[in-house]
C-alpha positions as CSV (number, residue, x, y, z in Angstrom):
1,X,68.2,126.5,128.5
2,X,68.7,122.5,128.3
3,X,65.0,122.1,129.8
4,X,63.9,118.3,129.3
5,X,60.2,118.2,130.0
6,X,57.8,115.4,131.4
7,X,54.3,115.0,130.6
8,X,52.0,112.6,132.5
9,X,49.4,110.7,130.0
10,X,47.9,108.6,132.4
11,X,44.8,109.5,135.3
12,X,45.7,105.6,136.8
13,X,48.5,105.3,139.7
14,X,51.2,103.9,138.6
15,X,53.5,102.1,141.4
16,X,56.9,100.5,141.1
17,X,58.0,97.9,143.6
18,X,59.1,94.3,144.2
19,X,57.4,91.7,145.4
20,X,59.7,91.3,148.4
21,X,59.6,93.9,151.0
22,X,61.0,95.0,154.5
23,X,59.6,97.5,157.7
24,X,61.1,97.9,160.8
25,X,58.7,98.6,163.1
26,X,59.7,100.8,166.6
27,X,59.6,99.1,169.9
28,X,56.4,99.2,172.1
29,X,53.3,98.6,170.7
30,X,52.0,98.7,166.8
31,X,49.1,97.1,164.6
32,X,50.5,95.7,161.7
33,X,49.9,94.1,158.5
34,X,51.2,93.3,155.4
35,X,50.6,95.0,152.1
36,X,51.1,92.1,149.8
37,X,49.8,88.5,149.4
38,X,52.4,86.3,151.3
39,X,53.9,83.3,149.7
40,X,53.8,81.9,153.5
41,X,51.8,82.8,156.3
42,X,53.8,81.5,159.0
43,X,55.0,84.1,161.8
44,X,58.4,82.1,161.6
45,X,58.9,82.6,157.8
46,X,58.0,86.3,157.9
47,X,59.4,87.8,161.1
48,X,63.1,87.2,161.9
49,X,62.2,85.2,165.3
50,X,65.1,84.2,166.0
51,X,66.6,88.0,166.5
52,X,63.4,89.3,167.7
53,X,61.6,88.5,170.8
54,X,57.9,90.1,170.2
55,X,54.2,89.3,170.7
56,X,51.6,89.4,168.2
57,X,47.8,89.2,168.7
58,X,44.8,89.0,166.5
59,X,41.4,90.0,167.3
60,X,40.0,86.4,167.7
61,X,42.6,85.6,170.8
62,X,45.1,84.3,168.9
63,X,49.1,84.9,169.7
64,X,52.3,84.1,168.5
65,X,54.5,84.8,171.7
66,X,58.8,84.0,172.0
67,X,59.0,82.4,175.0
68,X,56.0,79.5,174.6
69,X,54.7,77.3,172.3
70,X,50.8,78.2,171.7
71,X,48.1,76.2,170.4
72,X,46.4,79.0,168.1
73,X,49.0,80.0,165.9
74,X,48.2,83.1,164.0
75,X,48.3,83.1,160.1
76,X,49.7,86.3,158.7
77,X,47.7,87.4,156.4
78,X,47.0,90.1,154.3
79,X,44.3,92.4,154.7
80,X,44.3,91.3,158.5
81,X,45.7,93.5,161.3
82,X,47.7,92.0,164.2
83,X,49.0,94.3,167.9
84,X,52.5,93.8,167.9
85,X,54.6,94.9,171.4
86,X,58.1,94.3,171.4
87,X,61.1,95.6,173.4
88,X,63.1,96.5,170.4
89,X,62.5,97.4,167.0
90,X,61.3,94.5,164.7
91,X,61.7,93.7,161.4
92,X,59.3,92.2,158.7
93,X,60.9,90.6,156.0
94,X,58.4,89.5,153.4
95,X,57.4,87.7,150.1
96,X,54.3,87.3,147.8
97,X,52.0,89.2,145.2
98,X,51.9,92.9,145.0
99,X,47.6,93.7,144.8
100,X,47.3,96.3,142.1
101,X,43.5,96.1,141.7
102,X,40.5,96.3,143.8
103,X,40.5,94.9,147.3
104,X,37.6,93.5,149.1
105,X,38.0,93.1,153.0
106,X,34.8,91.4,154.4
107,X,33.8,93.5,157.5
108,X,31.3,91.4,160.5
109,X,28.9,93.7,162.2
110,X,30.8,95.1,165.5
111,X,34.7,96.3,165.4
112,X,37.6,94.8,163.2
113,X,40.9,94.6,163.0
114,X,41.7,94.9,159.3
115,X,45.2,95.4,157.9
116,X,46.0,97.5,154.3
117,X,46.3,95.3,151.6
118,X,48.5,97.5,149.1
119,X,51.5,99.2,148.6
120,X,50.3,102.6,148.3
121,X,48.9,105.1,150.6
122,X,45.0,105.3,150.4
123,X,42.6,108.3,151.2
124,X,39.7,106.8,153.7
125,X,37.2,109.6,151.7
126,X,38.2,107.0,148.8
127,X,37.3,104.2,150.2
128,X,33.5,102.5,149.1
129,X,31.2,100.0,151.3
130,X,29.6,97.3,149.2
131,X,26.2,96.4,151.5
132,X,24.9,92.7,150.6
133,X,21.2,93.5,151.8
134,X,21.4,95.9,148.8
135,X,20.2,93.4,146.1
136,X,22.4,95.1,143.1
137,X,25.5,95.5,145.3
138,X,26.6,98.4,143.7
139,X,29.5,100.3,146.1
140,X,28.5,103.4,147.5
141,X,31.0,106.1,149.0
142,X,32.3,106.0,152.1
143,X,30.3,109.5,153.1
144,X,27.3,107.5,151.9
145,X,28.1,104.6,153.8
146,X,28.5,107.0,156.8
147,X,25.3,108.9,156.6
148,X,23.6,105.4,156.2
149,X,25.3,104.8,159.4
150,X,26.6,101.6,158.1
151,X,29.9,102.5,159.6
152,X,31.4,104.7,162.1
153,X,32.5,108.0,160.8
154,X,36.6,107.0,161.7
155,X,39.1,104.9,161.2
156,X,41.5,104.1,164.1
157,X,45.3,103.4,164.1
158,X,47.2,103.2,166.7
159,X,50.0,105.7,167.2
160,X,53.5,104.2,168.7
161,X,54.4,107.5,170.0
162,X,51.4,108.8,171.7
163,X,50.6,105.2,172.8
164,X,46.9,105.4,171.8
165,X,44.5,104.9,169.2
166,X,43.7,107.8,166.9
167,X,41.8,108.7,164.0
168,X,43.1,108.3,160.6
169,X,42.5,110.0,157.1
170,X,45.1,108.0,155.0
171,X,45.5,103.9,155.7
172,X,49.5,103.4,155.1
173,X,51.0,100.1,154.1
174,X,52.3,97.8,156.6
175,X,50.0,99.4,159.2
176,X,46.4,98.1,160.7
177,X,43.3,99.9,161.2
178,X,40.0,99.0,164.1
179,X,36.7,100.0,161.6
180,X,32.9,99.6,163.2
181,X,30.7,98.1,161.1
182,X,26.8,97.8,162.3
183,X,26.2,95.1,160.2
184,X,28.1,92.5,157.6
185,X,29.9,94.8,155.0
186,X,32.5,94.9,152.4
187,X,35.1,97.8,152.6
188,X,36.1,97.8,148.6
189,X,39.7,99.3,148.4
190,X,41.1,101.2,145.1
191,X,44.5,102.1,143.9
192,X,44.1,105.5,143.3
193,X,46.8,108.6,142.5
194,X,47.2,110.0,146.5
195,X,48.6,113.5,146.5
196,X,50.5,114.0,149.8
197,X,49.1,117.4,149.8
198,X,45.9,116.0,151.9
């Protein structure tokens, strides 16, 4: 009969963490990303390099490799997805700002690599397309954005253990996503309450 009861007064997610962070990612390949505005960009200052031996690419021909120095260096950056294949699990150690407002990820018209800029899992249903030849740029939905064949109806991760692409209904943190655009976009990203129901 000692009941102690909860109430929620609040529709607006509400997440708790720091702003330094760690994932361990499983060997083979993986796109990642980071889900929080670095403090340093460098490949060296976020990855342990010196206990892991791994490759990462962007989608502009850029690489950070182990065993050579390379005159593209990639920036880590957030909102950006990078392939990573490894031999062994790797770790990403990181620092900067948690994003606890609305993202915008500029999209070019063809495929791109983009990486999930927060903390929290989002729905891709949730998700809303701002469309600069529209001259009041007011977001519409995602379905919207579809049917206007703006963008391709999916969203594609890549899956470690099935070692392909696949489609995707929720974008996780520390994960990156291919998204086809036919023309210059924004993808507008909201913190929203995710029910792991869906």
């Amino acid at each position: 009969e000692n009941q102690v009861l909860h109430s929620d007064i609040s529709e607006h997610l509400i997440v708790i963490t720091d702003d330094e962070l760690q994932y361990s990612y499983e060997p083979g390949w993986n796109i990642v990303s980071s889900p929080l505005e670095l403090s340093s960009s460098s490949v060296d200052d976020i990855f342990d390099v010196d206990s892991y031996c791994f490759e990462l690419f962007n989608q502009y021909g850029d690489i950070h490799t182990c065993t050579e120095d390379v005159s593209n260096p990639i920036e880590f950056q957030v909102s950006e997805g990078y392939y990573m294949v490894s031999e062994n699990e790797v770790e990403l150690d990181i620092q900067g700002q948690v994003l606890n407002e609305i993202f915008l990820i500029d999209l070019d018209d063809g495929w791109n690599l983009v990486g999930h800029p927060l903390v929290a899992k989002i729905l891709v249903d949730s998700l809303q397309v701002i469309d600069s030849s529209n001259s009041d740029n007011t977001p519409i939905s995602w379905d919207e954005a579809v049917s206007n064949n703006l963008l391709m109806p999916t969203i594609h991760g890549f899956s470690n253990e099935l070692k392909m692409h696949t489609p995707v209904n929720v974008l996780e943190p520390f994960h990156g996503y291919w998204i086809h655009a036919s023309r210059d976009l924004q993808l507008m990203i909201s913190p929203h309450i995710y029910e792991e129901s869906f």
